[in-house]
C-alpha positions in Angstrom: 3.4 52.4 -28.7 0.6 50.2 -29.8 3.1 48.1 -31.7 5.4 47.3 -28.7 2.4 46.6 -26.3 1.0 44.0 -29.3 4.7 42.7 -29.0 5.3 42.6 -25.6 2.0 40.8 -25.3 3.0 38.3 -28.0 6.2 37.2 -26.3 4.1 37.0 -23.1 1.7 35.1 -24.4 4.1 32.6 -26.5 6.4 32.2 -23.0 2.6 31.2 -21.0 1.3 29.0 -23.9 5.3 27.5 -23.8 5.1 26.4 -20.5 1.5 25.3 -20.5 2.8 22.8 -23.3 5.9 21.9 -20.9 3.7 21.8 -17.9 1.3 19.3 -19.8 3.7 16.9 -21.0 5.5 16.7 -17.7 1.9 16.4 -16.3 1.4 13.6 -18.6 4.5 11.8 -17.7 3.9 8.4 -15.1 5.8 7.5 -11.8 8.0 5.1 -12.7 6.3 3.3 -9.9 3.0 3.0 -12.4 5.0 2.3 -15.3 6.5 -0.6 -13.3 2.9 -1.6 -12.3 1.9 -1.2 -16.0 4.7 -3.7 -16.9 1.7 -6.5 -15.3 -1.2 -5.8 -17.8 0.2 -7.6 -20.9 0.9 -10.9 -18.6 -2.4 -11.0 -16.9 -3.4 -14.7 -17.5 -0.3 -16.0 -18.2 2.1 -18.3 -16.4 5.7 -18.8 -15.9 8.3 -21.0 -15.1 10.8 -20.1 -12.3 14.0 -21.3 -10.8 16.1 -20.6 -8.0 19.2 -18.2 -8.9 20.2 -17.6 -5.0 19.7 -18.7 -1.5 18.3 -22.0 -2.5 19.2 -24.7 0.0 18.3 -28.5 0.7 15.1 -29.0 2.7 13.8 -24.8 2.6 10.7 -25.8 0.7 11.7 -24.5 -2.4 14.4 -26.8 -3.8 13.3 -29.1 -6.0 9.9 -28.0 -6.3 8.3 -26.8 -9.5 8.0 -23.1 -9.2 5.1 -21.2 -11.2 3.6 -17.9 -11.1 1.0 -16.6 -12.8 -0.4 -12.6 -13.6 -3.8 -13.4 -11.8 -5.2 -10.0 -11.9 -4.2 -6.6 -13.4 -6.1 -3.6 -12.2 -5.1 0.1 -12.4 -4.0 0.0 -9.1 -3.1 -3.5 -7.6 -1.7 -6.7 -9.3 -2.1 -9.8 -7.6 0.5 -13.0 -8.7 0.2 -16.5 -6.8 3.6 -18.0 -6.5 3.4 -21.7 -6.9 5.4 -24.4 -5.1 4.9 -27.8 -6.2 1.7 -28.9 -4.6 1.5 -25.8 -2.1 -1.0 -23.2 -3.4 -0.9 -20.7 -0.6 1.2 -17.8 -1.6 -0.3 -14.6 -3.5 2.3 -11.6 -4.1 0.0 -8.2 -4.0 1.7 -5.1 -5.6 -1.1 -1.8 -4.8 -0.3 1.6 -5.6 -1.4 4.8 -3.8 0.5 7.9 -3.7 2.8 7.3 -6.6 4.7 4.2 -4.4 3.9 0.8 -4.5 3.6 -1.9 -1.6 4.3 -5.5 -1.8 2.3 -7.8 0.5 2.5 -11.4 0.6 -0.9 -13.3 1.2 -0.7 -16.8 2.6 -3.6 -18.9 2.4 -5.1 -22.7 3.6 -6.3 -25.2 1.1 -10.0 -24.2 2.2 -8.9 -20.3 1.6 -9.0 -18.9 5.1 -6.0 -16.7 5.4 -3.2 -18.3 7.3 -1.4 -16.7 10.9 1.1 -14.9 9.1 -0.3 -13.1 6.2 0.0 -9.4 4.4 3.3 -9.0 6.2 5.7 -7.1 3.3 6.6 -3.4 2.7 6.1 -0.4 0.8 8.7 1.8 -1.7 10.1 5.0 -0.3 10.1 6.6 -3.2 8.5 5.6 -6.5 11.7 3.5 -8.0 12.5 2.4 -11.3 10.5 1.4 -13.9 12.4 -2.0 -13.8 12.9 -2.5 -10.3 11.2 -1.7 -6.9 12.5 -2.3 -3.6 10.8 -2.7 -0.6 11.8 -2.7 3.2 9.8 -4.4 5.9 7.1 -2.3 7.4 5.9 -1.6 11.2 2.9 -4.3 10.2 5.6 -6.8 9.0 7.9 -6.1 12.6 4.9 -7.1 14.1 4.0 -10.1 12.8 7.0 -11.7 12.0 9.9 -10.3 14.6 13.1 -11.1 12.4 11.7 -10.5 9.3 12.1 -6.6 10.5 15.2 -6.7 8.6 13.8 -8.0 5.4 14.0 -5.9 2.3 12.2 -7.4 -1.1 13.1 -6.4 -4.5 11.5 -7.0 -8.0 12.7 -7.0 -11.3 11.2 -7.0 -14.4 11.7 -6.3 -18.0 10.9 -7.7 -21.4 12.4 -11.0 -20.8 12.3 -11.2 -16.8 10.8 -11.1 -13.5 12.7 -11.9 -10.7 11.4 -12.1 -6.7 14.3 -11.4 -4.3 14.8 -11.0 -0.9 17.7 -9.9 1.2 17.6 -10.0 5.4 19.9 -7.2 6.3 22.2 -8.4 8.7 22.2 -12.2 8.3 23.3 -14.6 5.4 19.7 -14.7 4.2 19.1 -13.9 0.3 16.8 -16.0 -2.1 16.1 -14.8 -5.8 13.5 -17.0 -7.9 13.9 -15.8 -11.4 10.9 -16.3 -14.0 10.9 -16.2 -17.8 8.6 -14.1 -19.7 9.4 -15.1 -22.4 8.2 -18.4 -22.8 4.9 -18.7 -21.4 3.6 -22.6 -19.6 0.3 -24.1 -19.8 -1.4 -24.8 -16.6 -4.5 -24.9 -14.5 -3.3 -24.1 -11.4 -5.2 -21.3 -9.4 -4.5 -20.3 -5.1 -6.3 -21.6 -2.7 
């Protein structure tokens, strides 16, 4: 009798301490939304070199210009990226994470820094994505601001070789990928205004 109580308790016991194990390393496993995030830290400091793969067009601003970004800032729970265009020093891409999704926001600035009219317009995940790609529609703040942007959806790639910015206006013509790569790091100076 003893016997089969020790022995019933043993395969009790083994079964518990089985799925504390599996509980822990499931516990332990990251949204791919963080592992995305992650993806940041090794590049903080470093620039890149871009170039339009879609939607470019004569006289949009972006054509011809020398496009650079650059890892600003990696923090456990926000990356910020300036986006270069020639001269023009105003754009900041901001990727936060809260509640295992993350939210793009684009800050715009002027030369002397003050935020511009249309600023942290963007979207957030509705689910936590992939670890190489994260898509985000436009949010009530961006319908807001900026009426026919309600339509946007951004999405961002990266992996060990690339990072690529893309966005798509449901509805309309409107698509523009820049494409960056990480592989080849640039020198440069430049920091947003």
């Amino acid at each position: 009798m003893i016997y089969l109580y020790m022995k019933s308790i043993t395969s009790y016991t083994v079964v518990c301490i089985l799925l504390l194990i599996v509980n822990g390393v499931l516990a332990q496993d990251k949204p791919n939304s963080k592992v995305f995030l992650e993806k940041f830290k090794s590049l903080e400091g470093k620039y890149f070199e871009g170039k339009i793969i879609a939607g470019g067009k004569e006289g949009d601003g972006f054509t011809g210009q020398k496009l650079i970004m650059k890892v600003m800032q990696y923090e456990e729970r926000e990356v910020k990226i300036p986006f270069f265009v020639g001269e023009n020093k105003s754009r900041t891409w901001i990727f936060s994470y809260s509640n295992q999704v993350l939210t793009l926001k684009h800050d715009h600035r002027h030369e002397d820094g003050s935020p511009d009219a249309i600023t942290f317009y963007g979207g957030t995940a509705t689910n936590e994505g992939a670890s190489d790609i994260q898509m985000f529609p436009a949010d009530q703040e961006t319908c807001q601001l900026i009426d026919y942007a309600c339509q946007n959806v951004w999405w961002i790639t990266i992996d060990e070789t690339t990072y690529t910015y893309n966005l798509r206006r449901i509805g309309s013509d409107r698509v523009f990928t820049v494409s960056f790569d990480l592989t080849n790091p640039i020198e440069s100076t430049m920091m947003p205004w």
